[in-house]
MMTF fields as JSON, N, C-alpha, C and O atoms, coordinates in Angstrom:
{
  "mmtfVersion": "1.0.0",
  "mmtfProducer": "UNKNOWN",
  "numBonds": 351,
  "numAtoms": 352,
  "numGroups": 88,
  "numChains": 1,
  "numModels": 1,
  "chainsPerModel": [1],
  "groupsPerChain": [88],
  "chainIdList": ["A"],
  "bondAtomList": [4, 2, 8, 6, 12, 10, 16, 14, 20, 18, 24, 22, 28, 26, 32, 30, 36, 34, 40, 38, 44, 42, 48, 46, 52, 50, 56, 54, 60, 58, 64, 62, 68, 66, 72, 70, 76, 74, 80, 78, 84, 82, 88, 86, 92, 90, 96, 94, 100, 98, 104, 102, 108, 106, 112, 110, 116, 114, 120, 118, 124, 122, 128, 126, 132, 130, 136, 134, 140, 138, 144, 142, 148, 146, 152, 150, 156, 154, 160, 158, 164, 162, 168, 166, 172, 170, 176, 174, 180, 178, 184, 182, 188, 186, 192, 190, 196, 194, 200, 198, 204, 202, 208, 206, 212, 210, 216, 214, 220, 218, 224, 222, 228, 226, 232, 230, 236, 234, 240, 238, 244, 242, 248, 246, 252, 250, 256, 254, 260, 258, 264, 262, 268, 266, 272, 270, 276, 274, 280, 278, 284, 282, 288, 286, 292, 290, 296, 294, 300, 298, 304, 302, 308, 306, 312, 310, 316, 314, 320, 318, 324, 322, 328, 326, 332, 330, 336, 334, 340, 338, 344, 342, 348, 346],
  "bondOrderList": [1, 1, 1, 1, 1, 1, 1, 1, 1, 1, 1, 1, 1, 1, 1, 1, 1, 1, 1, 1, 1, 1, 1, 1, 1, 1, 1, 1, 1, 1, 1, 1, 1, 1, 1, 1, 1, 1, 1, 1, 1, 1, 1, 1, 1, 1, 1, 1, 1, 1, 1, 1, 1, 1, 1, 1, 1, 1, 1, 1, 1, 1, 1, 1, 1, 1, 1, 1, 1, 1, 1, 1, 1, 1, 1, 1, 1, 1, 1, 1, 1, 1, 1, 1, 1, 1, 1],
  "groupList": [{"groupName": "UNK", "atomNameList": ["N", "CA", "C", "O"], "elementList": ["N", "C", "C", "O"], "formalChargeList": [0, 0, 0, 0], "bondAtomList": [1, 0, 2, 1, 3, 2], "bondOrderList": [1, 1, 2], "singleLetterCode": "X", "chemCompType": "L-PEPTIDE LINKING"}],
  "groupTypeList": [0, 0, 0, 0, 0, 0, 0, 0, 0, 0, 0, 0, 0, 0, 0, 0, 0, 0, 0, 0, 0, 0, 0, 0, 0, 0, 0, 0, 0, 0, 0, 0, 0, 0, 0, 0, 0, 0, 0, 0, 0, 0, 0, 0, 0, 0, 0, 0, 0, 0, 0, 0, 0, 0, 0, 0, 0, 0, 0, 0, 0, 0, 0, 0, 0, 0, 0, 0, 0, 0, 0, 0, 0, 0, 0, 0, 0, 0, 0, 0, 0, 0, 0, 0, 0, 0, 0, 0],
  "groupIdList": [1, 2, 3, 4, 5, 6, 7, 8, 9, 10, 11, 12, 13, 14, 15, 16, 17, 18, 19, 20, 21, 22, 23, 24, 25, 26, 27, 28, 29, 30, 31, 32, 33, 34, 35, 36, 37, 38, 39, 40, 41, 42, 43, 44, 45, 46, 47, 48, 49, 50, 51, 52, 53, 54, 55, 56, 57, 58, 59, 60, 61, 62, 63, 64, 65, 66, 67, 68, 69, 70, 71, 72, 73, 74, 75, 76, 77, 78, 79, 80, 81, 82, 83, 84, 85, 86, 87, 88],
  "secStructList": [7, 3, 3, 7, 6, 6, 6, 7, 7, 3, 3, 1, 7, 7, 5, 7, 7, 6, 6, 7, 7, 7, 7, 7, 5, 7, 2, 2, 2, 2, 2, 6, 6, 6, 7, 5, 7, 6, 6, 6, 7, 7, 5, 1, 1, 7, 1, 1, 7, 7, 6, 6, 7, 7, 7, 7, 7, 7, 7, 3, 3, 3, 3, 3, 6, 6, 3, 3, 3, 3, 3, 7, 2, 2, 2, 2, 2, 2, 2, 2, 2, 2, 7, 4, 4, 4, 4, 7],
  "xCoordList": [0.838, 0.0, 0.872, 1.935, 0.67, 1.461, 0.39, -0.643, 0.769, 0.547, -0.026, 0.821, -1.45, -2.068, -0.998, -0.22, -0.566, 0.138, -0.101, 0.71, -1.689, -2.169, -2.723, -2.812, -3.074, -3.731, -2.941, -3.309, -1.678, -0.681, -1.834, -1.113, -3.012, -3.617, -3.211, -3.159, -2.836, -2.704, -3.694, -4.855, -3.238, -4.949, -4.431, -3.262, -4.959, -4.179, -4.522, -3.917, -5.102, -5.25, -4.521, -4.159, -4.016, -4.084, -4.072, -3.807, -4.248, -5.08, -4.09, -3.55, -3.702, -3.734, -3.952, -4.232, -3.905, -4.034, -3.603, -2.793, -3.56, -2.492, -2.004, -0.808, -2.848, -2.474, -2.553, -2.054, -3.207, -2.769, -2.133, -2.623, -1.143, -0.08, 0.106, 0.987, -1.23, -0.76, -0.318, -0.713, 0.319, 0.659, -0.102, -0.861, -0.06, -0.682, -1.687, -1.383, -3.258, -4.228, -4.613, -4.423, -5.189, -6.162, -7.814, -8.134, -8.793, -10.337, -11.017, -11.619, -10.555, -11.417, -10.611, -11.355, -9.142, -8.902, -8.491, -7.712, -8.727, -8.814, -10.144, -10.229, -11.215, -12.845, -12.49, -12.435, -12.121, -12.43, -11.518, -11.915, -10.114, -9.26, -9.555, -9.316, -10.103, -10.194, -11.4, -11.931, -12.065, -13.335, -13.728, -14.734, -12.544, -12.912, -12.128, -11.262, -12.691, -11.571, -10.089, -9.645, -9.325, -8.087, -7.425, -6.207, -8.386, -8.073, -8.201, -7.438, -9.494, -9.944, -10.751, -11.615, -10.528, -10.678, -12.544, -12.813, -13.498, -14.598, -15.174, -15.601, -15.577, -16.152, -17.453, -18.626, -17.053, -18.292, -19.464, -20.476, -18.936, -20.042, -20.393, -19.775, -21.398, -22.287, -21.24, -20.323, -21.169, -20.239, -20.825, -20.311, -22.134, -22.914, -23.24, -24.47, -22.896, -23.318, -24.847, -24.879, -25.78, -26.906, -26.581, -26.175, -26.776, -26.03, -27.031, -28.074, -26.879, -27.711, -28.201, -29.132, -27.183, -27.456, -26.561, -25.444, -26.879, -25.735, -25.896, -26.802, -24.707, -24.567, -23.627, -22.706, -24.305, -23.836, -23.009, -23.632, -21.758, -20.708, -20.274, -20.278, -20.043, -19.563, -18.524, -18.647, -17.554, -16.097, -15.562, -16.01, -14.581, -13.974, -12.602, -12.521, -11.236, -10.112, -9.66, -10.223, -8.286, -6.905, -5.919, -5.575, -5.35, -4.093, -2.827, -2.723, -1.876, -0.753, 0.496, 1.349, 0.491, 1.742, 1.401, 0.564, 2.697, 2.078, 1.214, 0.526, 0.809, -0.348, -1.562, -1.699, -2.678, -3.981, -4.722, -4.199, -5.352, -6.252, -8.092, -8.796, -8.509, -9.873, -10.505, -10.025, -11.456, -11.858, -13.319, -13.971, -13.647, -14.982, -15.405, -14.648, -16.506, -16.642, -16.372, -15.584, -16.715, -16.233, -14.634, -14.214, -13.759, -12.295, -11.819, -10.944, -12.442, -12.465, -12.73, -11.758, -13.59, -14.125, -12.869, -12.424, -12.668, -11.138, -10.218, -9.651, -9.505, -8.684, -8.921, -8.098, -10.103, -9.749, -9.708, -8.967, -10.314, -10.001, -9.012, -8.493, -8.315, -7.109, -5.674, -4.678, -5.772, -5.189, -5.606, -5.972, -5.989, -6.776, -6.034, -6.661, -4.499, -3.99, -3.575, -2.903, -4.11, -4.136, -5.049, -5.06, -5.915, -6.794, -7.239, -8.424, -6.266, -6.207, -5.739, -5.554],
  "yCoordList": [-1.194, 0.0, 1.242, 1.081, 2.49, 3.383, 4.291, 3.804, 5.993, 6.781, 8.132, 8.883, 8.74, 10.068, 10.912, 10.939, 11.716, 12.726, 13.817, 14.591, 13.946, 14.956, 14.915, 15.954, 13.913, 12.985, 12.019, 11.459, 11.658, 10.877, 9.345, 8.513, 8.659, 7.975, 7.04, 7.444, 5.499, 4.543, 4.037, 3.935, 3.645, 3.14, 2.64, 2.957, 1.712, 0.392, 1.01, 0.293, 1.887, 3.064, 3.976, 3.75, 4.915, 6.097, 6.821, 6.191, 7.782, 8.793, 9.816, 10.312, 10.28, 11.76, 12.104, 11.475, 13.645, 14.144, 14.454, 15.326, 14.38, 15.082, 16.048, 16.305, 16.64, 18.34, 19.306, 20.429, 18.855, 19.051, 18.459, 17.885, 18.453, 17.66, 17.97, 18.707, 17.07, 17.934, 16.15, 15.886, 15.534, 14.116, 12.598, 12.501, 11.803, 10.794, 10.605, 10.451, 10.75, 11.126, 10.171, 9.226, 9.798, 8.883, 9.416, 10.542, 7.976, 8.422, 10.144, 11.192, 9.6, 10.703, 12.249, 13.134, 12.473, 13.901, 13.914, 14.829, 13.355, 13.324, 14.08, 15.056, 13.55, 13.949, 14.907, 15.756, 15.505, 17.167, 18.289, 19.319, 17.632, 18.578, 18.676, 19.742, 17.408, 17.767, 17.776, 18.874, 16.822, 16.633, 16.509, 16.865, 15.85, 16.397, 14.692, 13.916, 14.706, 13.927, 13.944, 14.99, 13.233, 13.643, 13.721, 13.825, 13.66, 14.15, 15.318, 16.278, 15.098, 16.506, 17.42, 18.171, 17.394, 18.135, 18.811, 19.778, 17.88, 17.577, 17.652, 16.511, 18.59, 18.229, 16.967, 17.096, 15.994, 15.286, 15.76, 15.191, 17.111, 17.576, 18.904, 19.257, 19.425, 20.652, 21.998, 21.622, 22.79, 23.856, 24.856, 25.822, 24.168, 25.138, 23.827, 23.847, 22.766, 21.662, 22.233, 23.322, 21.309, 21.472, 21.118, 20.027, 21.915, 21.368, 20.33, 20.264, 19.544, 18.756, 17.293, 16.511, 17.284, 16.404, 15.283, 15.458, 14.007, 13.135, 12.626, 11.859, 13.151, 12.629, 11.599, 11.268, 11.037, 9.367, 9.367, 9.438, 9.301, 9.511, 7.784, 6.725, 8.052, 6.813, 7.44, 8.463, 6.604, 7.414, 6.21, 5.29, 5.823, 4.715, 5.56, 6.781, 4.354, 4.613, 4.073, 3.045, 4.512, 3.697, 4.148, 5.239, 2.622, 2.273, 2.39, 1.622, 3.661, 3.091, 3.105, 3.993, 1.564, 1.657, 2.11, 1.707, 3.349, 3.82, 4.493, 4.646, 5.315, 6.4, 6.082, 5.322, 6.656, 5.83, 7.38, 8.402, 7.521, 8.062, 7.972, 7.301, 8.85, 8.833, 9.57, 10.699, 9.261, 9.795, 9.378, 8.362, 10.644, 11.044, 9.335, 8.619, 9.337, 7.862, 8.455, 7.727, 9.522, 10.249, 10.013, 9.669, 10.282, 10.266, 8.448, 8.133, 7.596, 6.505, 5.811, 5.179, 5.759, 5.134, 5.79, 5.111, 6.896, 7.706, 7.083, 6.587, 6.712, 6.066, 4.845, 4.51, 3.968, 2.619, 2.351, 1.417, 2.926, 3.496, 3.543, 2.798, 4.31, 5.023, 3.735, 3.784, 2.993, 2.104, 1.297, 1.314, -0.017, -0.872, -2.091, -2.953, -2.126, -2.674, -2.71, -3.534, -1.541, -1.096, -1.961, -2.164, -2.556, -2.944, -4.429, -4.759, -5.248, -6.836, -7.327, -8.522],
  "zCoordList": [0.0, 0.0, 0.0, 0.599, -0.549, -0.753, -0.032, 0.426, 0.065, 0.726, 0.384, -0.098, 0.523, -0.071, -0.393, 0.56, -1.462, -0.424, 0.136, 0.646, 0.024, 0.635, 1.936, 2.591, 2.346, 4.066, 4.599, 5.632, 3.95, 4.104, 4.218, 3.667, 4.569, 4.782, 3.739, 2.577, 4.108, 3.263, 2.499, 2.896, 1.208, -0.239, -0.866, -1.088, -1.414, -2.475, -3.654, -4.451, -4.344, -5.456, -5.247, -4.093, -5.577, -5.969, -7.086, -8.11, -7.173, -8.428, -8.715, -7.726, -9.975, -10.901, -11.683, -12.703, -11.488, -12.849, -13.997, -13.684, -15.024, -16.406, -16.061, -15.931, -15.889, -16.266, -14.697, -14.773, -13.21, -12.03, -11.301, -10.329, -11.528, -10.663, -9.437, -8.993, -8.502, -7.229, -6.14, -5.004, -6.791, -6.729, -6.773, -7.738, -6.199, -6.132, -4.497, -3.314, -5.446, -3.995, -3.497, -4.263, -2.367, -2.701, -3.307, -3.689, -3.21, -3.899, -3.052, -3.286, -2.335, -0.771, -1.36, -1.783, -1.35, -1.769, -3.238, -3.504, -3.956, -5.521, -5.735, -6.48, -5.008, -5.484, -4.895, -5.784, -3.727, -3.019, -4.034, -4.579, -4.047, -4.389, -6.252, -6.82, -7.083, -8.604, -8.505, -8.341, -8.555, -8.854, -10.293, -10.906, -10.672, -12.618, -13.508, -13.103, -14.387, -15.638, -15.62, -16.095, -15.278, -15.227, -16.56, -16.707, -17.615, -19.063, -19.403, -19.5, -19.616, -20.278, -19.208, -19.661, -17.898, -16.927, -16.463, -15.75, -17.173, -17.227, -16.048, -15.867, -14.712, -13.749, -13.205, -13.554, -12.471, -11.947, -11.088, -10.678, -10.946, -9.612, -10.6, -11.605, -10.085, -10.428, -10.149, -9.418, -10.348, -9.927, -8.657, -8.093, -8.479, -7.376, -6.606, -6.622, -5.98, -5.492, -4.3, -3.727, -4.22, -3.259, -1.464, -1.064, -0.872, 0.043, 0.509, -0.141, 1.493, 2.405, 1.095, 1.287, -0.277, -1.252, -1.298, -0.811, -1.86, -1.68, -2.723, -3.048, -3.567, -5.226, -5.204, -4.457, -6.615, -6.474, -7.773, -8.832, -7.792, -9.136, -9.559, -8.931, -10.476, -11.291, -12.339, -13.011, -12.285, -12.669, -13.01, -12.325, -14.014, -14.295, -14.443, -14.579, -14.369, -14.286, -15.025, -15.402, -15.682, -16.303, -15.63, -15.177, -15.661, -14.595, -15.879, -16.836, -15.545, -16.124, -15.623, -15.62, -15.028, -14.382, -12.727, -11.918, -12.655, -11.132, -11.204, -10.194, -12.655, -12.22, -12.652, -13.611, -11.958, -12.014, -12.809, -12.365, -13.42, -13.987, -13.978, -14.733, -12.906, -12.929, -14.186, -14.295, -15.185, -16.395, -16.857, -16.612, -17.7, -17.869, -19.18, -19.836, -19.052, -20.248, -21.546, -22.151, -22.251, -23.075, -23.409, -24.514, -22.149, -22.209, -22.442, -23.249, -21.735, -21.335, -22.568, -22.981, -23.152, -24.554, -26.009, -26.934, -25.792, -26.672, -26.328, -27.302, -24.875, -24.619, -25.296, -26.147, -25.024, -25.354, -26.728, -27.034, -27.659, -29.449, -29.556, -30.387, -28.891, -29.43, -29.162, -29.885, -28.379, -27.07, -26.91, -25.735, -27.582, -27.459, -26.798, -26.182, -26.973, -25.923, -24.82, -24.2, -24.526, -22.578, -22.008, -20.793, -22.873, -22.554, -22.682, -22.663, -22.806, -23.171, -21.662, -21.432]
}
């Protein structure tokens, strides 16, 4: 298990981004601190969230290597086109 580096908290995942490199998160400060596609930077949440609401996200990943990539299905379905042996 490796280490947030933002909560230091141990996770057998961790997450980044392309283009915010703010290291390898885990699920819990990946969603607070991006909240987005780690492609094409696509938010999962509303930009005005409701408070007192409990939204239910569905997010798929590619693993490459050490870095994990959370991404929009849009990005996800391009990847696997594009990369079809990432995926065997």
């Amino acid at each position: 298990m490796s280490c947030c580096t933002f909560c230091s908290n141990e996770a057998e995942k961790l997450f980044s981004h392309s283009t915010h490199n703010l290291g390898s998160l885990c699920i819990d400060c990946y969603m607070t601190l991006h909240g987005s596609c780690g492609v094409c930077s696509h938010h999962f949440l509303p930009s005005d969230p409701t408070p007192d609401v409990t939204y239910r996200l569905q997010a798929k990943f590619i693993g490459m290597g050490e870095m994990n990539l959370i991404v929009c299905d849009n990005c996800f379905e391009a990847v696997r086109k594009e990369f079809p042996q990432m995926f065997v």
